[in-house]
C-alpha positions, 0 to 999 in steps of 0.5 A: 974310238978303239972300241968302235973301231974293235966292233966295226972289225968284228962286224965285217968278220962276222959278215964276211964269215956269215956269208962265206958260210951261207955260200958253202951250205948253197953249194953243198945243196946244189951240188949233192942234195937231191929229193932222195937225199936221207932227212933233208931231201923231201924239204930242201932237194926237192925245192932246190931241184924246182928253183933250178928247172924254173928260178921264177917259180920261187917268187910265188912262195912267202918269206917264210916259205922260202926262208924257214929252214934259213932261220931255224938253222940260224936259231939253232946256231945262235943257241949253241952259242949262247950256251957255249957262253961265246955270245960276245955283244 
């Protein structure tokens, strides 16, 4: 039992974290990433920008689409952990 309990606590945490992050990457996007922004912007400023003006407009594209650069930036960071060894599960 304590070890159910050990795991549903680092879930919750991990959850909380996960979204607490993505919340302060969304912010960061909307609040300084243009079209001109250096490296991302021609991929992520001009869609923010878009999704802005005309919010419907992002339900034309595919998931993948809309969630490559989500996935890729998560795959580089599970990678990074599991080369720092601190994968735990």
């Amino acid at each position: 039992m304590n070890e159910f309990i050990n795991v549903l606590w680092q879930s919750l945490l991990i959850i909380s974290l996960a979204d607490f992050s993505a919340g302060i990457v969304h912010w960061f996007e909307d609040a300084y990433v243009r079209e001109n922004t250096p490296l991302i912007g021609s991929f992520i400023g001009k869609a923010n920008v878009i999704h802005h003006h005309l919010p419907r407009y992002m339900t034309l594209n595919n998931w993948w689409q809309s969630s490559w650069d989500l996935l890729c930036f998560s795959a580089v960071i599970v990678l990074v952990a599991g080369g720092l060894d601190i994968l735990t599960w």
